[in-house]
C-alpha positions as CSV (number, residue, x, y, z in Angstrom):
1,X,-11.1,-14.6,7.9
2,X,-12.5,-11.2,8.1
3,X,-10.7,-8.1,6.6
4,X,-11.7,-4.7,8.0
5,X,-10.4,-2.2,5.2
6,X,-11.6,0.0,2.3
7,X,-11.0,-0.1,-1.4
8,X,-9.2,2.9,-1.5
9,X,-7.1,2.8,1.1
10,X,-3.4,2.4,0.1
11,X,-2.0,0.3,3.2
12,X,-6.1,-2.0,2.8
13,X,-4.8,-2.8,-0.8
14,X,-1.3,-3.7,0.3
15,X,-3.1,-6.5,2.2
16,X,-5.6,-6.8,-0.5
17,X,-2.8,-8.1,-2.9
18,X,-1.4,-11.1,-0.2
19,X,-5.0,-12.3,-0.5
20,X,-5.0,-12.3,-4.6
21,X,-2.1,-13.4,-4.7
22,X,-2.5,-16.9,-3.0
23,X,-6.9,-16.4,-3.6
24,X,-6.9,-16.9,-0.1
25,X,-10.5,-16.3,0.9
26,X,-11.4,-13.8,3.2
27,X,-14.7,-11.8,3.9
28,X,-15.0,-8.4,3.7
29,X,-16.2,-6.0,6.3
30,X,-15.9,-2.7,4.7
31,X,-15.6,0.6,6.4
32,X,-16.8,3.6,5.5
33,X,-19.0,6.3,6.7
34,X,-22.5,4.4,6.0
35,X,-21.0,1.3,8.1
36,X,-21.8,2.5,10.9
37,X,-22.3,-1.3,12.4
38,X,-18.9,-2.3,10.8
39,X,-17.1,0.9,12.2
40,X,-18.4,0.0,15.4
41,X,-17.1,-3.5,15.6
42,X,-13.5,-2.2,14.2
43,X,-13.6,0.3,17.2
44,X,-14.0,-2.6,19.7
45,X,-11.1,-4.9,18.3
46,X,-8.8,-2.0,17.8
47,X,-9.8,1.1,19.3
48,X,-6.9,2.8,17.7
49,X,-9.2,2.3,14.6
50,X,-6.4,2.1,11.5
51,X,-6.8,-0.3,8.4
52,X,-6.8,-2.7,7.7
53,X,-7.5,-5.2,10.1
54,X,-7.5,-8.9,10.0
55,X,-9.6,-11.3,11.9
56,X,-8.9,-14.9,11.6
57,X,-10.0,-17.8,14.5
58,X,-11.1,-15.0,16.9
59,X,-7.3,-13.5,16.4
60,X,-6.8,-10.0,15.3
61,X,-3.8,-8.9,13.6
62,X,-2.8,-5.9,12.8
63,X,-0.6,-3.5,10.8
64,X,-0.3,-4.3,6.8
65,X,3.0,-5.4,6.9
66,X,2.7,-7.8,10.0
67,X,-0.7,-8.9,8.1
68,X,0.9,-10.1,5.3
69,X,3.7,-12.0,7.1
70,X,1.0,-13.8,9.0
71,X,-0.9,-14.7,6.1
72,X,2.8,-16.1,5.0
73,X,2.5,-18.3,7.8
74,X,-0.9,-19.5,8.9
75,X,-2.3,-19.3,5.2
76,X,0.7,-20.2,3.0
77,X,0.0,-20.4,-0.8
78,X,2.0,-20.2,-4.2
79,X,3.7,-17.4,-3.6
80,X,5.8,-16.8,-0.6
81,X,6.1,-13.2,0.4
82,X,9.4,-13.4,2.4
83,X,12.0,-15.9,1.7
84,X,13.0,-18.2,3.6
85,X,16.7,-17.3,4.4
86,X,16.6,-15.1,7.4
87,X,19.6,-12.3,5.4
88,X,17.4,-12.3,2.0
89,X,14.2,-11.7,4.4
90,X,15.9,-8.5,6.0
91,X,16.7,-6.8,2.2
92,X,12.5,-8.1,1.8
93,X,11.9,-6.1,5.1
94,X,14.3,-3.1,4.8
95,X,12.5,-2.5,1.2
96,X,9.2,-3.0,3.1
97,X,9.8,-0.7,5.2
98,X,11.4,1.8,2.7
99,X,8.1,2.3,0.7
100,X,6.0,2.6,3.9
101,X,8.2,5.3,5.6
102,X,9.3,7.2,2.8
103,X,6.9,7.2,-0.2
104,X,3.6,6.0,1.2
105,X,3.8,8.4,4.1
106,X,4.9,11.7,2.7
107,X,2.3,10.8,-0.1
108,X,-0.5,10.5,2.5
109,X,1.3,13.9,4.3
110,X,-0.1,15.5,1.1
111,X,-3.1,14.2,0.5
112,X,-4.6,14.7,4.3
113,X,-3.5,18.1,4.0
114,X,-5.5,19.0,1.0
115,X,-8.3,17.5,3.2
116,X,-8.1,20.2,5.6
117,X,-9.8,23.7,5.6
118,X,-7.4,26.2,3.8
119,X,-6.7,27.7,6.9
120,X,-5.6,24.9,8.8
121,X,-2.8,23.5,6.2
122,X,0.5,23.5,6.5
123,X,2.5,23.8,3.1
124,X,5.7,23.8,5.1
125,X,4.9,20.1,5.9
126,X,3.6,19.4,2.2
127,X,7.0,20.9,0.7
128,X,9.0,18.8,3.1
129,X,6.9,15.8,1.9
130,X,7.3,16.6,-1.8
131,X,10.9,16.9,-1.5
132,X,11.2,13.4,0.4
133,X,9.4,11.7,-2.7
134,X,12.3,13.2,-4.8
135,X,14.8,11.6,-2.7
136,X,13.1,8.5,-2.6
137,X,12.3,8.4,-5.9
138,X,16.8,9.4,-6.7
139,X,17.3,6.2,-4.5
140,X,14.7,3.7,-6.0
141,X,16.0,4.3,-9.2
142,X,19.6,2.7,-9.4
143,X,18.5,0.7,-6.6
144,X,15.7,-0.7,-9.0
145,X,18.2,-1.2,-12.2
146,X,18.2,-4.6,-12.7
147,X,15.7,-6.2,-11.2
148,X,12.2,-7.5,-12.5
149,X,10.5,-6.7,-9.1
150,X,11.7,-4.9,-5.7
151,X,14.1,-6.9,-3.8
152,X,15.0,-9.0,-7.2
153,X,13.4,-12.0,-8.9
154,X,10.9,-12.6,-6.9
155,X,7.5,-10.9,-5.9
156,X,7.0,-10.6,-2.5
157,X,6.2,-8.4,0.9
158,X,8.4,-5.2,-0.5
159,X,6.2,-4.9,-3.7
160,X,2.6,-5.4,-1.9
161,X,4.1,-2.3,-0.1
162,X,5.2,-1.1,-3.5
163,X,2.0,-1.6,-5.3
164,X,0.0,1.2,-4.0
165,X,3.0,3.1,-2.7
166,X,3.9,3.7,-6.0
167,X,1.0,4.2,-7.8
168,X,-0.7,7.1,-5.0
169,X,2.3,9.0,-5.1
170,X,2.9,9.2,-8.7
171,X,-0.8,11.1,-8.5
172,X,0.4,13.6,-6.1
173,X,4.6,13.8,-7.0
174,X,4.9,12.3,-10.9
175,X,7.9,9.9,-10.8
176,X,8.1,11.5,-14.5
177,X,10.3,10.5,-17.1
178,X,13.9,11.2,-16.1
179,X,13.2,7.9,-13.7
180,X,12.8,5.4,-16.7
181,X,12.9,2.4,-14.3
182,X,11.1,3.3,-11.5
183,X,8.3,4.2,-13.7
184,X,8.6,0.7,-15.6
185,X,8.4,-0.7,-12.4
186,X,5.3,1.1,-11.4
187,X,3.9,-0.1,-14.4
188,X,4.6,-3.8,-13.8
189,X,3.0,-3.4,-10.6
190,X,-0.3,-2.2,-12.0
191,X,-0.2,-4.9,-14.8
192,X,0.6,-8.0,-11.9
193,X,-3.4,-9.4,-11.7
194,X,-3.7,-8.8,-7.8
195,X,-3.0,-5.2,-7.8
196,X,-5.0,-4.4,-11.1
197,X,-8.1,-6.4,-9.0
198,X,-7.5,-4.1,-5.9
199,X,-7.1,-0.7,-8.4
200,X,-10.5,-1.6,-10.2
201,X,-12.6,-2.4,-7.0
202,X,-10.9,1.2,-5.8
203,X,-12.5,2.8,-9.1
204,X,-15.9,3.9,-7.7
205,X,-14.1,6.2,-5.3
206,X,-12.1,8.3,-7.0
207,X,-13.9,11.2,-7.2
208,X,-13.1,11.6,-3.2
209,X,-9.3,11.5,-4.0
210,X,-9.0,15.7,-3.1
211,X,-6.1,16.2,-5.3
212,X,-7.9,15.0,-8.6
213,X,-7.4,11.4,-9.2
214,X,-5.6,11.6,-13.5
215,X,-6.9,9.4,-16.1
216,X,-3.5,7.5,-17.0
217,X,-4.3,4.6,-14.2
């Protein structure tokens, strides 16, 4: 299989963990602006040119969530990343979903925008973003209470979303210390092996994160 992605791309490393998970092998193409071989390839098997991509027996599969289901099926290992009752799988999915729409996004609403020239950004947007984190964040936190990982025992699809949800958004809206389990959950995620593996090979890039990447990861 090939991966088209980047190390520091929160929806690559969602796909990133799957792979460590199971140490399902995969090769690398990564993008970036001196790929310019790679980035042409991506373009031709998906012109709407969003990581990650994944090609495996001349099929391409896209979207991180859908990637990670697929890698449930065609490349099983250990650890199964939806269970197999069809009502557990929808709480997997809803949660899924969840940290996509409503952390990982308004996070990324903030971040793009500091990537624009000054006179181009819109802190209307931003403040609408900041203030979804907060209402994600109030939800997570009973919703959380309890459980070892997202959707309960088990690791799974809802915490690779999770994973780097969690820990971009922390960097741009701190979860801070009135959420005691969200932030002990955020913290088990960085400890779980696959997403300290994709957090160190992210490292070297930091220094482009526009908002000032903070020491405490």
């Amino acid at each position: 299989m090939q991966l088209y992605a980047h190390p520091f791309s929160s929806y690559c490393q969602k796909v990133l963990i799957a792979l460590y998970e199971n140490a399902t092998p995969f090769e690398w193409r990564q993008l970036g602006p001196e790929a310019t071989e790679v980035a042409a390839q991506f373009a031709a098997l998906w012109p709407l040119r969003r990581m990650p991509l994944l090609v495996d027996r001349g099929r391409t599969v896209a979207e991180s969530s859908i990637i990670v289901e697929y890698l449930d099926l065609e490349h099983p290992g250990p650890v199964r990343f939806l269970p197999a009752a069809a009502r557990d799988a929808l709480e997997v999915r809803m949660l899924d979903r969840f940290f996509d729409q409503y952390v990982m996004t308004p996070m990324q609403r903030i971040v793009f925008d500091a990537l624009r020239p000054p006179a181009n950004r819109d802190p209307h947007g931003v403040a609408d973003a900041h203030a979804l984190l907060e209402t994600a964040y109030d939800w997570l936190e009973p919703t959380l209470a309890g459980r070892e990982w997202a959707a309960g025992a088990t690791f799974g699809l809802a915490d690779c979303a999770a994973a780097p949800a969690l820990f971009y958004a922390d960097w741009v809206h701190e979860i801070g210390p009135t959420r005691p389990t969200l932030r002990a959950y955020r913290s088990r995620l960085l400890a779980r092996a696959s997403f300290a593996r994709a957090v160190d090979e992210a490292r070297p890039y930091r220094a482009g994160f526009p908002l000032g990447a903070p020491d405490r990861d």
